[in-house]
Structure formats: C-alpha cells, structure tokens
C-alpha positions as CSV (number, residue, x, y, z in Angstrom):
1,X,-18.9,34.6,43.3
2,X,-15.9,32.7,43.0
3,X,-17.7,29.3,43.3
4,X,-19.8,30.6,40.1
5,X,-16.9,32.1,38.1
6,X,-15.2,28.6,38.5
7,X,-18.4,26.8,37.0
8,X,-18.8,29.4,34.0
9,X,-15.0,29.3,33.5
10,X,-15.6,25.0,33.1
11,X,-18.7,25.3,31.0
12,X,-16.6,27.5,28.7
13,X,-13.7,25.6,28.3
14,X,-16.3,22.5,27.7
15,X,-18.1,24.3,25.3
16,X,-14.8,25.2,23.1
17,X,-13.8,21.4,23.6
18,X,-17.0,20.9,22.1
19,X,-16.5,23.0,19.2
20,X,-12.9,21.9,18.5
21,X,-14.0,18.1,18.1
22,X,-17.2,19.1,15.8
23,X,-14.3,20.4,13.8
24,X,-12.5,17.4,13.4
25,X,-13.9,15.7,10.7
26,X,-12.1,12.8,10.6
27,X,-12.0,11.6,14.6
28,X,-14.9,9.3,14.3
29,X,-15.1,9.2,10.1
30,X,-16.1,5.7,9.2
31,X,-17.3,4.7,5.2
32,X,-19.4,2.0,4.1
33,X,-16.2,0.3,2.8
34,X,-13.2,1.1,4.8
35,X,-10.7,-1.4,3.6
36,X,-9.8,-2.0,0.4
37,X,-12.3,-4.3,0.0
38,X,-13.0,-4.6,3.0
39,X,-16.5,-3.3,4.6
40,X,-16.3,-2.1,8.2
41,X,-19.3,-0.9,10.2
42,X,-19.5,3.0,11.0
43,X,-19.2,3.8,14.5
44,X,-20.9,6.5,16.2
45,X,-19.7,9.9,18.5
46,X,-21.6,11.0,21.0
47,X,-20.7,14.7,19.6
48,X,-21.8,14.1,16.1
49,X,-25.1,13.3,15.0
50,X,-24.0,11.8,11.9
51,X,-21.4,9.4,10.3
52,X,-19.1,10.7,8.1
53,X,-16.3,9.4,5.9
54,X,-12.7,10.2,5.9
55,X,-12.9,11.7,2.1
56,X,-9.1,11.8,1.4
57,X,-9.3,7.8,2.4
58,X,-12.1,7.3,-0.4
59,X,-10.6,9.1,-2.6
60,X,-7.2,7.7,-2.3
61,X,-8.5,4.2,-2.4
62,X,-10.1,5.1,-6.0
63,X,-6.6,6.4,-7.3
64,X,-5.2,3.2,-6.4
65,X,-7.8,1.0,-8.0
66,X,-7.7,3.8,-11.1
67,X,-4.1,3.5,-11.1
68,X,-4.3,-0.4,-11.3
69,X,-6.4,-0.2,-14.2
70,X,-4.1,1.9,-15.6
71,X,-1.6,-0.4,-15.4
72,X,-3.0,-3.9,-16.3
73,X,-4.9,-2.2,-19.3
74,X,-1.9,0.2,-20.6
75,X,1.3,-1.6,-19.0
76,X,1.4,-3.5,-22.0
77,X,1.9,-0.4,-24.4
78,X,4.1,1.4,-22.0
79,X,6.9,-0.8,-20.2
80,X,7.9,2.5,-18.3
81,X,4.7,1.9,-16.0
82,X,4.2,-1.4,-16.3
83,X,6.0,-3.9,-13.3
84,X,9.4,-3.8,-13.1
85,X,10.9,-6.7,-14.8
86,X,13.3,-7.6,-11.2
87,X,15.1,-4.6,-9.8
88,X,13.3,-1.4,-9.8
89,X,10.2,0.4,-9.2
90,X,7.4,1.3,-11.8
91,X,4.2,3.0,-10.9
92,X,2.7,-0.9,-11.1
93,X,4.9,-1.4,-8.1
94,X,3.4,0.9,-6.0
95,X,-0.2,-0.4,-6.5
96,X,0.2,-3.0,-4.1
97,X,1.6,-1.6,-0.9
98,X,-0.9,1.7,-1.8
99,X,-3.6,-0.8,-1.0
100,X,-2.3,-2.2,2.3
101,X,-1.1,0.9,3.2
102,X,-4.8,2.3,2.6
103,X,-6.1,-1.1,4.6
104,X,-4.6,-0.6,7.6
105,X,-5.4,3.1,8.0
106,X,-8.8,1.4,7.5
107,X,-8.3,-0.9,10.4
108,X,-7.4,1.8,13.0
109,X,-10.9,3.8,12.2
110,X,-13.0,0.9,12.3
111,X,-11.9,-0.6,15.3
112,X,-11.4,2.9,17.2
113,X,-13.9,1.3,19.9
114,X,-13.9,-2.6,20.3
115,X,-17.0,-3.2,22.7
116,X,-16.8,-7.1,21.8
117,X,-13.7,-8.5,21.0
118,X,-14.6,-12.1,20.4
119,X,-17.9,-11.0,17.8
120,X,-15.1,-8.4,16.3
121,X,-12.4,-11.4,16.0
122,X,-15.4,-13.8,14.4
123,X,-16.1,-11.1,12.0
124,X,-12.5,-10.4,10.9
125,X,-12.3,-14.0,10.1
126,X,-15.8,-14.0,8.2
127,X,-14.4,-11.2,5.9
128,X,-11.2,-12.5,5.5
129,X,-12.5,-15.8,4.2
130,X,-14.9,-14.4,1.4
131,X,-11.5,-12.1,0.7
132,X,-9.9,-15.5,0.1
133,X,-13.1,-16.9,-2.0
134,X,-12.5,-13.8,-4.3
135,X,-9.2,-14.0,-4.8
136,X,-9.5,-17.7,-5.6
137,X,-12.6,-17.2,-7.9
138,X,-10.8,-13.9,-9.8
139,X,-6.9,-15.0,-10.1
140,X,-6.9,-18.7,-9.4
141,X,-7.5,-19.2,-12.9
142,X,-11.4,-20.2,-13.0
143,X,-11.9,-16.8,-14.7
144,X,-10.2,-16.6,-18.3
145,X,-11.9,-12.6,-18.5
146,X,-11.7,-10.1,-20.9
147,X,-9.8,-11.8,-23.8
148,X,-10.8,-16.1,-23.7
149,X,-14.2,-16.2,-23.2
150,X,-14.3,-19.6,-21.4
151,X,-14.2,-20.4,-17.6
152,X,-13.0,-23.3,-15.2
153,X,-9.8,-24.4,-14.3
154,X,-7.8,-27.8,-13.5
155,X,-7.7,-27.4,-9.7
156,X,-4.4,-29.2,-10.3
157,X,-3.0,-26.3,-11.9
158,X,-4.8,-23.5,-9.8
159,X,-2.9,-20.5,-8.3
160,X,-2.8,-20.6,-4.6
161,X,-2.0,-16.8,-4.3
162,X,-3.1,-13.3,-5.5
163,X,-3.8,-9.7,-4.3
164,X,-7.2,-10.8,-2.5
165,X,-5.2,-13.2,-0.7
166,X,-1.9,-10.8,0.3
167,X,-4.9,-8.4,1.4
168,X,-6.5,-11.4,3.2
169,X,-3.4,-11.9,5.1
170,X,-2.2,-8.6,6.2
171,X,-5.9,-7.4,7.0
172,X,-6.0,-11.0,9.0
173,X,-3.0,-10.2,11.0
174,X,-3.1,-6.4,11.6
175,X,-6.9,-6.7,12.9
176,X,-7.0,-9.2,14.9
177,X,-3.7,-7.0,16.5
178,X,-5.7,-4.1,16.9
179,X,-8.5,-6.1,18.1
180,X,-7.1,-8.1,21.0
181,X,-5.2,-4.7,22.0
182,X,-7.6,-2.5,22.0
183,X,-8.7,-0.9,25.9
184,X,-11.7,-0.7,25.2
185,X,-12.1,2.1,28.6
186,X,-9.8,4.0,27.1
187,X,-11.1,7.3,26.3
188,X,-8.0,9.4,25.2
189,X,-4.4,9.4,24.8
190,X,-1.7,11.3,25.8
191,X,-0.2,14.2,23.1
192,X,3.5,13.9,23.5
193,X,5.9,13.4,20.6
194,X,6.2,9.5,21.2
195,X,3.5,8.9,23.1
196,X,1.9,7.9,19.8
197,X,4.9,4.4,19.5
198,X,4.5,3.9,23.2
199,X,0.8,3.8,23.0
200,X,0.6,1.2,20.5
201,X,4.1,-1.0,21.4
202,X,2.3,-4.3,20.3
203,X,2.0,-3.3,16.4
204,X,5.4,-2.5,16.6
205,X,6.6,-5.1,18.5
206,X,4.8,-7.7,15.8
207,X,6.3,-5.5,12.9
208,X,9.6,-5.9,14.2
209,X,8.9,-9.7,14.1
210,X,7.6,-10.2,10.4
211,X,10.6,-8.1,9.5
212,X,13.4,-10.7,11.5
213,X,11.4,-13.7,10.6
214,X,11.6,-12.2,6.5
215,X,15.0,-11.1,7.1
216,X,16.4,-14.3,8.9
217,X,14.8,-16.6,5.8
218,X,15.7,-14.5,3.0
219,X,19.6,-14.3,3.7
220,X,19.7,-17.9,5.9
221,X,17.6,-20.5,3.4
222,X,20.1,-22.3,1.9
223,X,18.3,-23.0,-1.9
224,X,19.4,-26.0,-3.7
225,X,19.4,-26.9,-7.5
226,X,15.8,-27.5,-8.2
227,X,13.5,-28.6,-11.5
228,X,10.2,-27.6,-13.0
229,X,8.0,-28.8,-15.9
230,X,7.6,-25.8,-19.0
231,X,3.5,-25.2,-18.7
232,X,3.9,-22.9,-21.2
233,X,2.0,-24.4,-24.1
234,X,2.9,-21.8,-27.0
235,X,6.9,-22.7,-26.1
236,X,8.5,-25.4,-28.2
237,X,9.6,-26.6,-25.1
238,X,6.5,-27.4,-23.2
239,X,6.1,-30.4,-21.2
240,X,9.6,-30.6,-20.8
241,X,11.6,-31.0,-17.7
242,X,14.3,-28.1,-17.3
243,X,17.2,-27.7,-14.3
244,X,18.0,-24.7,-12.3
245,X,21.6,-24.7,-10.7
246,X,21.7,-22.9,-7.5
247,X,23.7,-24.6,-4.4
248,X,23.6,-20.7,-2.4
249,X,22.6,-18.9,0.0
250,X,21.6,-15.4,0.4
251,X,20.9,-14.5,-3.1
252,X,18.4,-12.2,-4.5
253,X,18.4,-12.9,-8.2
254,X,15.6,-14.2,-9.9
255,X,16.8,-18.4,-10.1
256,X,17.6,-18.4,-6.5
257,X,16.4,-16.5,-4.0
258,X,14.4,-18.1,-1.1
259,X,11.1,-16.4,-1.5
260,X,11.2,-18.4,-4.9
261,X,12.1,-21.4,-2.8
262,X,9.3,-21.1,0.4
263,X,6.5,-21.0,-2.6
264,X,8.1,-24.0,-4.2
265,X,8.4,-26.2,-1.1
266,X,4.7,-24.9,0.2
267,X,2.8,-23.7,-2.8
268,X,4.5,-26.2,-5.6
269,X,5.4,-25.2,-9.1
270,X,2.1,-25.8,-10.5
271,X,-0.2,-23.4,-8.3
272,X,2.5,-20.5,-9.2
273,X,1.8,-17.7,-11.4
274,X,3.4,-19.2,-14.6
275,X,3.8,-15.4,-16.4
276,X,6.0,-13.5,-14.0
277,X,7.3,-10.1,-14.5
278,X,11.1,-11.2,-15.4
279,X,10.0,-12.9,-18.8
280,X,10.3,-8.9,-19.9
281,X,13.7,-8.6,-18.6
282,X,16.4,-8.6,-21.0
283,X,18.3,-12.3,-20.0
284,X,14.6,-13.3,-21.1
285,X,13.7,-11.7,-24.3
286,X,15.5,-9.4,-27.3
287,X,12.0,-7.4,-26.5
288,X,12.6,-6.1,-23.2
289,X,10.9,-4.0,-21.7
290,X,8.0,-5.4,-23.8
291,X,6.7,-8.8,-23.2
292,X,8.1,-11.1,-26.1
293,X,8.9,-14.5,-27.2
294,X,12.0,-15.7,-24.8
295,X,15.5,-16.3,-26.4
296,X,16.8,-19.2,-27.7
297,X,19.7,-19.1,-25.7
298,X,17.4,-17.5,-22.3
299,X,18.5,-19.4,-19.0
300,X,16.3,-21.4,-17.9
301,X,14.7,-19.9,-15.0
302,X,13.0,-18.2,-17.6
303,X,10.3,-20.3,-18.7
304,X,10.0,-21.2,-14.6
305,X,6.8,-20.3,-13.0
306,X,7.2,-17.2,-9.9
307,X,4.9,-16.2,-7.3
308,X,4.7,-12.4,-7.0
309,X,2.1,-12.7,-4.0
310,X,3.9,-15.4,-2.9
311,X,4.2,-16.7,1.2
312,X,7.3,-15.3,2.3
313,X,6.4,-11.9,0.2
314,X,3.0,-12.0,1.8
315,X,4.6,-11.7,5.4
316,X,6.7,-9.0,4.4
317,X,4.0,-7.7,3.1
318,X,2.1,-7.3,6.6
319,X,4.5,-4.3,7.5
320,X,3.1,-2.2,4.7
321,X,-0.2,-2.7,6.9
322,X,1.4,-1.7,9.9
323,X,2.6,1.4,8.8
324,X,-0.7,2.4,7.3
325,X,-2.7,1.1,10.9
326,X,0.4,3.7,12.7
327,X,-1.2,6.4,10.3
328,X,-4.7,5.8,11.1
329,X,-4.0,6.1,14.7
330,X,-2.5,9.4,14.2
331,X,-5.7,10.6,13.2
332,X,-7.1,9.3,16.4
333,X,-3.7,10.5,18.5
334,X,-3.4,14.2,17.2
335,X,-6.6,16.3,17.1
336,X,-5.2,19.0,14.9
337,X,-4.5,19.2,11.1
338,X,-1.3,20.4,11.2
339,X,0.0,17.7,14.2
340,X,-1.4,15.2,11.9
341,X,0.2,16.4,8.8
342,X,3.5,17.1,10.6
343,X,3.9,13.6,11.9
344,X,3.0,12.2,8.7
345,X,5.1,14.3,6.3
346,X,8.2,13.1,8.4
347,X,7.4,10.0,8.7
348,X,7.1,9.1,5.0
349,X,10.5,11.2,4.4
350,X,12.2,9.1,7.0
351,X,10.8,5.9,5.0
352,X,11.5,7.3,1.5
353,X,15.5,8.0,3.3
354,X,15.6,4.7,4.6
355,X,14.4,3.2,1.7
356,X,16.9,4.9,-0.8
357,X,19.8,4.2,1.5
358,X,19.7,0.7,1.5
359,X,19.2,0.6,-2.5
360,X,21.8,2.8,-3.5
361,X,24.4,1.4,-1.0
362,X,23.5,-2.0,-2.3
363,X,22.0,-3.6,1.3
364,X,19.1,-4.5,0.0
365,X,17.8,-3.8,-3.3
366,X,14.8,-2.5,-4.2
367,X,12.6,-5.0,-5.0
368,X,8.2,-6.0,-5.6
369,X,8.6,-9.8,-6.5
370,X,10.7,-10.2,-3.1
371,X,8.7,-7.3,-1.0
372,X,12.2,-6.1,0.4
373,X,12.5,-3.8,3.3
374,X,13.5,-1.5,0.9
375,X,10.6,-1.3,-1.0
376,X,8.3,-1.6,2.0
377,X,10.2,1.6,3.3
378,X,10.1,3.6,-0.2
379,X,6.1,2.4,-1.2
380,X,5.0,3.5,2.3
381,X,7.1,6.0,2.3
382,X,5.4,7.3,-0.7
383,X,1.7,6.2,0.2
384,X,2.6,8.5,3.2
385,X,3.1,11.8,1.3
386,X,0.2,10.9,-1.2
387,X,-2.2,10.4,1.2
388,X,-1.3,13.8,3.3
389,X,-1.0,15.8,0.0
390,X,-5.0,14.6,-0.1
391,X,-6.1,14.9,3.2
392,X,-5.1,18.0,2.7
393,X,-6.8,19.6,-0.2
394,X,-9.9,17.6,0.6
395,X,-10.2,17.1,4.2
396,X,-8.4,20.2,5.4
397,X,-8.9,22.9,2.3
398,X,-12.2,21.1,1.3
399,X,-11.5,20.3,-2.5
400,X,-13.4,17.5,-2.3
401,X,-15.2,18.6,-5.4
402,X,-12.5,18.0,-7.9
403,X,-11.6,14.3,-6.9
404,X,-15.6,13.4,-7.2
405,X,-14.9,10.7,-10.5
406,X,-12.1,8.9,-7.8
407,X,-14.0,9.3,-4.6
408,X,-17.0,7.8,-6.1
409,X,-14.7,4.5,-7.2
410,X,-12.6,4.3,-3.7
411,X,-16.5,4.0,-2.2
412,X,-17.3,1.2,-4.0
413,X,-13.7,-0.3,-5.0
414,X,-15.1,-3.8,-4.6
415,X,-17.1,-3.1,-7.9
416,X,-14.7,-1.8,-9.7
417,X,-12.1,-4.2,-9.5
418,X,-14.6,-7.7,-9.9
419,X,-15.8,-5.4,-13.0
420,X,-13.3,-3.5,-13.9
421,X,-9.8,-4.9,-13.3
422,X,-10.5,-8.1,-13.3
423,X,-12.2,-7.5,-16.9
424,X,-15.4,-8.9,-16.1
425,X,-18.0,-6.6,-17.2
426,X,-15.5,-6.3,-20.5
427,X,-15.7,-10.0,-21.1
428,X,-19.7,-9.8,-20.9
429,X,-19.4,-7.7,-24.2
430,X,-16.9,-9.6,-25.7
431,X,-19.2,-12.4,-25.7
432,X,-21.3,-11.0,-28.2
433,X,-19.3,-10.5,-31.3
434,X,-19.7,-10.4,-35.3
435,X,-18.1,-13.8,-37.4
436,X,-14.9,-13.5,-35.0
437,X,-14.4,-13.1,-31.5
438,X,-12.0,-10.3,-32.2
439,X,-15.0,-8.4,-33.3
440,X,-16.6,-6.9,-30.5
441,X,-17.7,-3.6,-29.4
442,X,-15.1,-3.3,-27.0
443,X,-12.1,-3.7,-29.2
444,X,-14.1,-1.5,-31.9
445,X,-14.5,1.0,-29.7
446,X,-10.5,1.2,-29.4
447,X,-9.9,0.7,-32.5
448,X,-11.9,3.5,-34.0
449,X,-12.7,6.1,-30.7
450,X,-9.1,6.3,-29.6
451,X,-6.6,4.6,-31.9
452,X,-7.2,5.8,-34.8
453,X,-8.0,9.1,-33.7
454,X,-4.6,9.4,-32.4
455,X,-2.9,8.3,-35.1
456,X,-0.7,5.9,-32.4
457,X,-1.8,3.0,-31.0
458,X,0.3,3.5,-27.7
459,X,-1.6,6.9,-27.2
460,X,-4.8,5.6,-28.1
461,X,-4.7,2.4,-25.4
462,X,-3.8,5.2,-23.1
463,X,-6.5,7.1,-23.7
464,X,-8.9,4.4,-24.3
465,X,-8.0,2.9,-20.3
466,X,-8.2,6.9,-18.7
467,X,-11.7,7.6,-21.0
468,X,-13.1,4.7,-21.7
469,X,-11.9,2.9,-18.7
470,X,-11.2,4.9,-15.8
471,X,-13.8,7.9,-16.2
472,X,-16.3,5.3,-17.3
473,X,-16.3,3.6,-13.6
474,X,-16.1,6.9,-11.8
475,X,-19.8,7.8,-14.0
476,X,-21.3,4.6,-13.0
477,X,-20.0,4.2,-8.8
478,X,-20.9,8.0,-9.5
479,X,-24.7,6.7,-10.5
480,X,-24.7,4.2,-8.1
481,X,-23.9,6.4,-5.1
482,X,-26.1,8.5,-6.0
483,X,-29.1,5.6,-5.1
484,X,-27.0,4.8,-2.3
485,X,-25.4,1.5,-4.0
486,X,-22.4,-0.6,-3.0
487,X,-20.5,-3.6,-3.4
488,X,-19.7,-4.4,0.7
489,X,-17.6,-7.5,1.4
C-alpha cells in the first residue's frame, strides 16, 4: 500500500506538470518569421501537438513596422515625431532599437534547442547575407521609390549602411552567441532570482565588451580637422570642397564626434547618408524642426554627409539585441505569467532609471545618431514595458482579437516594409500617371480622400499614412494569412 500510494502520488504530480506546461503558451511558441525579418524554423514540444506563435511578439513586430510607416510617411508634417534633429528622443527614435529589441527575443525562441550547431551557425550566416542583399538593394541608393521613378546607382556613391545591415549585424553577433552557447542536454533551469544572469554569463559577458569597446572609442578617438566634397546638387555650393575644424577629443556634437570619424576613415564620405537628421536642427536651417533650405551663414558640418547606421553605432547597437535575447530567455527561465511579467516590468524601469540619469546629469546624453548608452538603456527600457503591456492583454488576458490589423503585419513584416516603407508598391502606381508625374492615383488619393476632407494638410497626411497606409497593409497581410502567405527571409 505504501509502494502504490507513492506511484499514484508521482503520476499526479506528473500529470499536473503536464497541465501547467500545456498552459504555457509561449514555452515552445515559434512563428513563421521570428526576427524582424528574419525567418526562424518552428521547433516542436513533445507536450504539444502543434506550433504556436508567441502573439504579443507578432503583434509587437507590426506596431513597430506600423509605427515606421508612420514616421517616414508623416514625419515630414509633424517634426514632433519625426527623428530628433541631434539630442533628444522622437517616437522615430525608438523604431530602431524596437526592432532589435524584438530580434533578439526572436533569437532566444528559435534557438531554444540547438541539435546542430555548425548547420545552425551556416544558416545564420545564409540569412544574414540576403539581410545584407536587402539592405543594399533598398537604401544603398539603387531604389529611387516612391517619389523619382528611375533606378540604379553609381556604386561610387552607394551607401554602405542601413537598417537591414544594423539588423544584419546585431542578429549576426547575438546568434551565433546563443548558438555556440547553447547545451544542447540541457533540459531545464534553475528558478532562483539570478539564476536567470548566471545561466546565460556569455551574453553578458559579450555585452559588457561592445559597451567598453563603444565607450573606450567614443571618449578616446582623438578626431582631427577633416574635409568633404558638398554632393548636394540643389546647394549653390555643390562640388565644392568645405573644412571642418575639430583638433578634440571626446566630443559629442555633430562636427566631431568619433562615430562621425570611424565611418569616415572605414566607410568614406561618399557611401554616407548625405541627408542626415541635423539638417532640421536649428544651426542648419531658420525652418527647424522642418526640413528647409540650410542658412547662409550654417557651419559647415552642415552640408556634410552622416551615417545614422553607421559602424561604431552599429556595435553599440548589438546591446539593444542583448537585452531583447535576456527577455526571450525569461520566457524560457520563468514558467509563470506573473514571474515573467515581474522580471520584465523591473527590468525595463531599471533601464528607463538608468537611462534618464545619465541624460539629465549630463554623462552621456541621450542620443540615436551616436546609439549612446543612454539611449540603449531608455529604448530598451521602453521596448521592455511595451512589450509586457502586450503579452499581457494578448497572451495572458487573450485580447488577441483587437490587435488582428498589427498581428497580421508583424507576421509578414518582410512584406510590408519592401512594399510598404520602402515605397515600393507606391512607386508601382506612380508610374502610371496623367501629362505629369505628379498626377497619379496615389497623390490624388491624398489630395482629395484625406486633405481636403480635413481641411489641413498636416491632418490629412496623418490620416492618409494610418488609413490609407497602415490599415491598408494590415487588410492585405490580413488576406494573405488568410491563404497562409508570407514573405520568409
């Protein structure tokens, strides 16, 4: 009798264990398109049947790429969202880490079980080469969409850089960390407070490295006086050669700072981005915070070409990864809601603390076209809390329903921004026009649906990019889900 009160007692507590993780939605939740743009292959559970997606991911992926819409398309009309011009944060500026933070949390899920390291390592590098295809192809200037409707570039003058290519990077780094760390025996982990750090030193121990290797050439470069060519054709002053006087060290202004001077020296002045954000600012232009013709009397470093998605950036950038691969191993680490939730909640407000402190006391300023530490710390810090306000109205209280139009687009995000925010669906219909290219259906649309309807054509453009825009991806991904369709890199 004892013997058999022992074994009932066991099959009980396995049955409830049972139960529990058949609860746990999100344990083995893979998509068709974890990352970003990035496609990871599902991976089965022995105690579920089927695969399932982590919905809060999907749908948090689609605010991002809705909210980068927003941005490019409206930013224009309203300064107040658009990127900050230098110092600040916008909602632009949080577009960005959103989507590494989102990348990494992707990583952790996909790579939960490694059974082959090497054929996982071969196709980390396969995916992160047609990342760096795309990126070239969409913002290395071959594609002039929606508004010139001609294609090809000088390779002379092609951009180097992009979002594609920060993604490439951190999703490069960050995998291959998971990868070659991964036990692949190991079946659990232990549940105490830290264990969760401890468990996973190496991320850390590589994070901590970007950030001294960012830190140690950011304040220790010493940046000299250096010269560029004006490429900008409508100035007066193109083709000519201007000076910049610098002779510091340290600095974080826009002339001489040494993330400026890494994509100089690597990249050169002519694969830069040639329109940078600080054109807006108000050294620049008697328009700022609109875009305008630059003063007579701007410095120089004005009309000077700056990469936003620069090298130095880009490594800084691989920490915004990190923190989003420490979230995704949460959801592996903790098997209940509210652990999960708890551990997230206070560590984005420990970010969003840190983050604030160094800006407001001045140590480091906060900060997109440099990535600081600051910004890293406030952006994840904020991708934390948005991304457990959604797991829990959809993944814990189930109001998946209401986020249907974003969760459709984070599903098939690839799609939406080759089509959609990189304006090339747009720039099919503005090939076909009536006696002027300004003619099209596209700007009538605009003109006539929204604009004039509103009386103000700042409201209009905004409600042109959320209707016409926005909502009009989230029908079509809608349409193609519906036939099982997407857009896997």
């Amino acid at each position: 009798e004892p013997v058999a009160y022992v074994l009932v007692s066991t099959l009980v507590e396995r049955e409830r264990e049972l139960k529990v993780m058949s609860e746990i939605k999100v344990v083995d939740v893979m998509s068709h398109d974890q990352g970003l743009l990035v496609h990871e292959e599902a991976v089965s559970t022995p105690n579920l049947n089927e695969k399932r997606r982590l919905a809060s991911l999907d749908i948090f992926r689609g605010l991002t790429v809705a909210l980068m819409i927003l941005v490019d398309d409206a930013g224009g009309d309203w300064p107040v969202i658009a990127h900050a011009p230098w110092e600040g944060c916008n909602l632009a500026d949080f577009v960005m880490p959103f989507f590494l933070f989102i990348v990494g949390v992707s990583i952790a899920l996909a790579f939960k079980r490694v059974s082959n390291k090497f054929e996982a390592c071969k196709k980390v590098g396969f995916r992160t080469c047609k990342l760096l295809f795309w990126g070239l192809l969409l913002q290395g200037g071959f594609s002039h969409a929606p508004d010139e409707l001609i294609y090809g570039v000088d390779v002379t003058m092609m951009r180097f850089c992009g979002i594609l290519q920060r993604i490439a990077l951190s999703y490069l780094v960050v995998a291959l960390v998971e990868i070659l760390t991964k036990n692949s025996h190991e079946e659990s982990l232990s549940t105490g407070t830290f264990s969760i750090f401890k468990s996973y030193y190496w991320h850390w121990i590589v994070g901590a490295s970007v950030l001294v290797i960012y830190l140690a050439t950011l304040y220790g470069t010493y940046v000299p006086d250096w010269e560029f060519v004006v490429s900008d054709k409508d100035s007066i002053l193109y083709g000519k050669i201007k000076s910049v006087s610098c002779g510091v060290r340290g600095k974080l202004n826009p002339p001489c700072n040494a993330v400026g001077y890494v994509d100089r020296k690597v990249l050169g002045t002519n694969h830069m981005y040639h329109h940078p954000a600080w054109r807006r600012s108000k050294a620049c232009t008697d328009d700022s915070p609109y875009e305008g013709s630059l003063r007579q009397d701007a410095p120089s470093w004005c009309h000077a070409p700056f990469e936003p998605e620069g090298v130095l950036s880009s490594i800084s950038a691989i920490l915004s990864t990190i923190i989003g691969v420490h979230f995704g191993h949460t959801i592996l680490h903790f098997k209940e809601h509210s652990a999960r939730l708890k551990h997230w909640i206070s560590t984005g407000l420990a970010l969003l603390a840190l983050g604030l402190t160094l800006h407001f006391t001045h140590l480091m300023p906060l900060n997109k076209q440099l990535y600081t530490f600051s910004y890293t710390c406030i952006t994840s810090g904020a991708a934390a809390l948005v991304f457990s306000a959604l797991y829990s109205l959809v993944d814990v209280l189930e109001w998946k329903h209401v986020f249907l139009p974003l969760e459709w687009i984070g599903m098939n995000a690839m799609l939406v921004y080759v089509m959609g925010a990189e304006g090339i669906l747009a720039a099919f219909f503005n090939g076909w026009y009536y006696r002027h290219p300004s003619n099209t259906l596209i700007n009538w649309i605009k003109e006539h649906v929204f604009v004039r309807v509103w009386h103000s054509r700042r409201v209009g453009v905004l409600m042109y990019v959320i209707f016409g825009e926005i909502l009009f991806w989230g029908l079509v991904t809608g349409v193609c889900h519906r036939f099982k369709i997407y857009w896997k890199l």
